[in-house]
N, C-alpha and C positions, 0 to 999 in steps of 0.2 A: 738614602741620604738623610744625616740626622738633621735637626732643627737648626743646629750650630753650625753643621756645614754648609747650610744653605744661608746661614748669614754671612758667610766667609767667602762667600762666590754669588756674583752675580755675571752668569755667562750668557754671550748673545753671538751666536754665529748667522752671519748674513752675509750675502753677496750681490751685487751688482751687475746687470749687463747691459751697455750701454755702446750704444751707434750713432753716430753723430753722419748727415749727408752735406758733402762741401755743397759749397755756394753755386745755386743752379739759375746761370744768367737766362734770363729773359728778352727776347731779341725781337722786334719786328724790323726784321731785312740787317740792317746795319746798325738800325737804333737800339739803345740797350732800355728795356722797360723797366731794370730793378733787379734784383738777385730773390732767390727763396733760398730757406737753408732750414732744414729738417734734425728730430732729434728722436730716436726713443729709447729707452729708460725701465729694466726690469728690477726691480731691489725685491728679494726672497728674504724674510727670516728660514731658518732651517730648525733652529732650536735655542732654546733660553733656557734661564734656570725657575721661571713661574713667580718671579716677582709680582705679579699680579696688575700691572700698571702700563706693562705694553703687552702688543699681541705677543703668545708663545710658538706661534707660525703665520704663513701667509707672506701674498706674495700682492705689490703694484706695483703699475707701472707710468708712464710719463710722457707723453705726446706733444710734441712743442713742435710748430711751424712761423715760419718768420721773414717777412715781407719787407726786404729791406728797397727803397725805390733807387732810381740815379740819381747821380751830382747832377744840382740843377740851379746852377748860379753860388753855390757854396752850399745850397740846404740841402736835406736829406731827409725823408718819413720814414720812421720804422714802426713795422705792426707785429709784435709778436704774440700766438697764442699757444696757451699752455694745458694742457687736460692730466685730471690725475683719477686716478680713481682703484676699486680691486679687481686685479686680476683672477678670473675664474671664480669668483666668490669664495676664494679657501682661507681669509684668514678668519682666524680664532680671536672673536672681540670677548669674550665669556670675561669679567672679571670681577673684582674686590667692592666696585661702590655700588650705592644705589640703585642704579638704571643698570646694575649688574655687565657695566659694558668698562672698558679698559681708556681710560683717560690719555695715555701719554702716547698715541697712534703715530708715530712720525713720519708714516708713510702716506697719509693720506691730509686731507682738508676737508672731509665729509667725518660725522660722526660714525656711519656706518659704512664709510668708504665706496659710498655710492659716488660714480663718476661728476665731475663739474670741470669746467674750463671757465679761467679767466684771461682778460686780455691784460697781460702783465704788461707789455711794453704797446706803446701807441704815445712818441713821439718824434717830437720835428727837433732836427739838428744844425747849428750853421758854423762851418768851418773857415777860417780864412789865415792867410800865413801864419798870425802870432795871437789869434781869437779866436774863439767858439764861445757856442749858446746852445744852450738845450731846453725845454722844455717839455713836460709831459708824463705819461707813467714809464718808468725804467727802473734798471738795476744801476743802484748805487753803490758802485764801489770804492768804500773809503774805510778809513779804519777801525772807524766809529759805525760803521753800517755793516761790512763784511763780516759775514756768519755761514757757518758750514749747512745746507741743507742737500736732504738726499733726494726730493724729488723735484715738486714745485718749490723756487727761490720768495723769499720777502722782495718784494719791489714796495718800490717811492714813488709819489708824484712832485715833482722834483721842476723848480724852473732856474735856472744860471747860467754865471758867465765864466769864462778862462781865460787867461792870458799867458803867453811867453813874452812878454814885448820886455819885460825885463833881463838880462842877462845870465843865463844861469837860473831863474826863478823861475816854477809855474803857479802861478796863485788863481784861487778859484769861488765866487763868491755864489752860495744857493741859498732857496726856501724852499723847506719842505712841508706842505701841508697837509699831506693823504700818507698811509703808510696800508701795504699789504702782509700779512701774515702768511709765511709758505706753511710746506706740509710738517716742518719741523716744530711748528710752534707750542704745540701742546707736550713734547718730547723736554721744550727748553725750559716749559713753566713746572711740569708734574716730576719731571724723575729729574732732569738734571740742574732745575731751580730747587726744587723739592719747595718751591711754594715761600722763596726765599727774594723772589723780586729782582735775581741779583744773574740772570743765565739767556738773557737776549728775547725773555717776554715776561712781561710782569702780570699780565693777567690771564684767566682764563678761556684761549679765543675762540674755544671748540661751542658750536651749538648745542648745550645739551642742557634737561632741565634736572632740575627745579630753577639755577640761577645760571641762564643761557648765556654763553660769550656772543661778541658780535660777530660768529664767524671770522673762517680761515680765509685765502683766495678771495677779499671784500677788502675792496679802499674806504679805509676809514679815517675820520679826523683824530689829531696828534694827543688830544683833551683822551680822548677814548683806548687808547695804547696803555694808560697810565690808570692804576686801580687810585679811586677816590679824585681824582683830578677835575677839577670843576669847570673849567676854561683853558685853555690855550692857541695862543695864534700861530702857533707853527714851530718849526726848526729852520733856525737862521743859521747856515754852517758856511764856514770861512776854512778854506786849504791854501796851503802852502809849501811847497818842495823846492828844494835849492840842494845843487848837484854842482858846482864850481870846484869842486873840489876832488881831483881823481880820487875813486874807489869807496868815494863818503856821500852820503846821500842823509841828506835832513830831512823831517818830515814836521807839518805843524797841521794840527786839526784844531778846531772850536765849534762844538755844536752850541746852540744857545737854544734850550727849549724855552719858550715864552711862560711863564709865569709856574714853571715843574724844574728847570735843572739845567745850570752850566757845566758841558763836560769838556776839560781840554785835553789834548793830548798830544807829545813830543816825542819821536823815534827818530835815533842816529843808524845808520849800519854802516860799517867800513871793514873791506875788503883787501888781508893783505895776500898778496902772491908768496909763498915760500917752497920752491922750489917747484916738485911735481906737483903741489896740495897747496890748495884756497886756504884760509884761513878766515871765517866771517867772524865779526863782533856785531853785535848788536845791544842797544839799550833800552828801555822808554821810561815815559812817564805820563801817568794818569789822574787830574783830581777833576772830581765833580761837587759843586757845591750844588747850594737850595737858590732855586730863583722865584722872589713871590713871597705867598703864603701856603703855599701846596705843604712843605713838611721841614725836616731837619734833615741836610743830605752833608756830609763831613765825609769825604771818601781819599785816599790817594793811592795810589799801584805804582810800583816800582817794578823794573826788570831789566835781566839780563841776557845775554843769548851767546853764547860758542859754537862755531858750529867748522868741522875740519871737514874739506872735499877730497878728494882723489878719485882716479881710474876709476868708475864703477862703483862706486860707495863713497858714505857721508856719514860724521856719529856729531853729534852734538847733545848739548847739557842746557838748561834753562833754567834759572830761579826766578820768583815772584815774593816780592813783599808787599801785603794792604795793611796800611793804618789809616787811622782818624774815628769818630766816633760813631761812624756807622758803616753796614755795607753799599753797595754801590745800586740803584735802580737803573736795573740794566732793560728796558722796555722797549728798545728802539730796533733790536737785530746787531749791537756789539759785541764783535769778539776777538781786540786784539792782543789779549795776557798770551807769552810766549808757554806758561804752561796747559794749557787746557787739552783737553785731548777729544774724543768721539764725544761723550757720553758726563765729562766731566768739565765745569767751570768757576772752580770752588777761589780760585784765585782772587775773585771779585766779591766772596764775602768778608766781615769784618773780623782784621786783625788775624792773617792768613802768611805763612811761611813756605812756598809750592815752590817743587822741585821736582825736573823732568828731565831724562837720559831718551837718548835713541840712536837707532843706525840706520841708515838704506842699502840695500848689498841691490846692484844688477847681477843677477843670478845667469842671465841670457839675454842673447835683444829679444826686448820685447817681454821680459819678464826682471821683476822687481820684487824685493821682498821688504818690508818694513815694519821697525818694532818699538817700544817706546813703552817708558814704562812713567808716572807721575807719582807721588806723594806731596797732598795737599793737608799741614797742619791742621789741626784742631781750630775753627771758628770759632766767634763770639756771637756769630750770629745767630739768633732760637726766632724759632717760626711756632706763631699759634697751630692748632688742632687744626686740617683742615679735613672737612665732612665729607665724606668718600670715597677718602685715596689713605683713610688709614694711616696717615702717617707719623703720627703721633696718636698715641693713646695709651688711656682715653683720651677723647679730645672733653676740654679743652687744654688737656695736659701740654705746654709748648716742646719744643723739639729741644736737645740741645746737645751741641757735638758728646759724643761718644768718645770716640777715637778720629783718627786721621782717616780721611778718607784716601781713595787709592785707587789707578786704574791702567790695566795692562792693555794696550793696544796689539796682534798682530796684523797684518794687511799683507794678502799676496794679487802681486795687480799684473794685470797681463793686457799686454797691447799684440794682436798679431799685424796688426794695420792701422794705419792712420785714422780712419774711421770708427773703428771699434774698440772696446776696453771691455775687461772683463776683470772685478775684484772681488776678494773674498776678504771679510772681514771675522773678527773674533776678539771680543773685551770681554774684560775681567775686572767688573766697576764693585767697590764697598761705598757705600753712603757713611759718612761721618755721624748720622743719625741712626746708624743699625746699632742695635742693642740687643746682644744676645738672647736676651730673659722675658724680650717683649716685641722688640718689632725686630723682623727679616725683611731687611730692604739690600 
């Protein structure tokens, strides 16, 4: 393969096997003492094309047990624990920087994929007809927190309330003061931030020297999430959903980081029936300003979603527009741009034109095939030299888009059972920053 062809392809074939065990009650006599429910989790590279930034093979895996107790007057304790680490010792860390080891590992939260377990979830719940409270470390699913990871997930420590007592409405009022970094985090800051602040982790959180992160799988304060950030008291997020309306669904978010960034955010989606085939729309919108004196944050995301159903298959189309005067500090685990794909989230850098096609075909029960293809315009956004990962150079030469970046998705996912799943993945990513004449990325 010549020099040019390997800037023209960046292939990553991997697959998944994962088993999930229902919920195994707990009983003494007639009393129920709580549920457990069990998970495990194989993800293989098979082959890449030697970008030099993730492993070129290897294989981990993912151990999760989870201790959910009984209804006990409306409350509920949940303990979930998570183990990641390499299987068989076979992947290939050999790489490009310094410490000659490969930066962007998204399978692991070890720098050398030595095993660790954290307790991602460990708290208490309280449900009553049109109320709940939660408190504790959990997954946060919101739009502004949901991000795709392949083994170990980002968790929050997270304390709030909910309500339905409104009609129609669910509104949901949290503080977030601790954040965990899964095993994606280094994959979201090194290859598909490319050091751009702007891909669901803004700094570096892998331990490794000369200038160590603070660790993957480790609750850390919200100041420390954020490169250069001096202080912060937390994330004050505010939800809202309203549903009064057949087939339309509103969504409202506001994160408020204390003294780093207000990010709000507004999704419609509406559902029409025409004949045999759904027909989705979808919209949103995204700005983040600066809160404080942390920096200058000018951000806004715009989009749109199609999406047609029938029998067995689904195709839809997605565009994204970013304007304002900077790209977006995406440090927290968001990722709701309708185009993003595996390996790509370029729709969040500054002054961005992204567009996304796809289909789903059920091939069988139990078998799925799906494909998707993205082109993400040319950014404004240029990133300094960073020392190790090559990505510019020389450094301190800054980065600056190239061309469009691009990325082909296929996924064949097979279910033979409720319990089990088995996918195979394979992209086909160009970085905006490869330049034929000097970097292969």
């Amino acid at each position: 393969m010549t020099v040019n062809q390997r800037t023209l392809l960046t292939a990553l074939i991997t697959s998944a096997l994962s088993t999930s065990v229902s919920a195994y009650e707990l009983k003494n006599g007639d009393t129920s003492l709580g549920s457990l429910t069990g998970k495990v989790q194989i993800h293989t590279i098979q082959a890449d094309a030697g970008n030099g930034y993730d492993p070129s093979e290897g294989d981990s895996y993912l151990l999760k047990l989870k201790y959910l107790s009984p209804d006990m007057n409306g409350f509920k304790v949940g303990i979930g624990s998570y183990t990641n680490g390499n299987l068989f010792n076979s992947t290939d860390f050999t790489g490009l920087n310094p410490q000659k080891e490969r930066v962007a590992r998204g399978m692991f939260v070890t720098p050398d994929g030595a095993s660790k377990t954290v307790i991602g979830e460990a708290y208490i719940d309280y449900n009553s007809e049109k109320f709940s409270a939660t408190a504790g470390r959990q997954l946060f699913k919101t739009p502004l927190t949901k991000i795709a990871a392949s083994q170990i997930p980002n968790f929050y420590q997270a304390y709030g309330v909910e309500t339905t007592a409104l009609e129609d409405f669910k509104l949901g009022l949290h503080y977030i003061d601790k954040m965990s970094f899964g095993s994606r985090a280094m994959t979201d800051w090194a290859l598909i931030g490319e050091g751009t602040n702007s891909a669901g982790a803004a700094i570096k959180t892998v331990d490794l020297s000369p200038n160590p992160g603070p660790g993957q799988a480790e609750f850390i304060d919200i100041e420390d999430t954020v490169p250069g950030a001096n202080d912060s008291n937390g994330i004050t997020a505010f939800n809202a959903n309203y549903n009064g309306i057949k087939g339309l669904k509103l969504g409202l978010s506001n994160f408020y980081v204390d003294d780093i960034a207000n990010n709000f955010y507004l999704q419609a989606d509406k559902v029409y029936p025409i004949k045999d085939y759904k027909l989705a729309l979808s919209a949103q919108y995204l700005h983040q300003n600066e809160v404080g004196d942390y920096s200058d944050l000018d951000f806004d995301l715009f989009g749109l979603k199609a999406t047609l159903k029938g029998k067995g298959w689904a195709v839809f189309g997605a565009y994204n527009h970013s304007d304002g005067d900077t790209a977006m500090l995406n440090a927290w685990g968001s990722d709701p741009a309708y185009t993003s794909s595996i390996f790509s989230r370029n729709a969040y850098r500054e002054n961005v034109d992204a567009f996304k096609i796809g289909f789903k075909y059920k091939i069988m029960k139990g078998l799925t095939f799906v494909a998707s293809h993205a082109d993400y315009g040319k950014s404004d956004t240029t990133v300094g030299g960073i020392p190790g990962i090559g990505r510019c150079a020389p450094v301190p030469t800054p980065c600056v888009a190239a061309n469009d970046a691009t990325e082909t998705d296929l996924v064949l996912i097979y279910k033979p059972a409720k319990e089990w799943m088995v996918k195979a993945f394979y992209a086909d990513r160009k970085s905006e920053y490869d330049d034929s004449s000097s970097r292969d990325l």
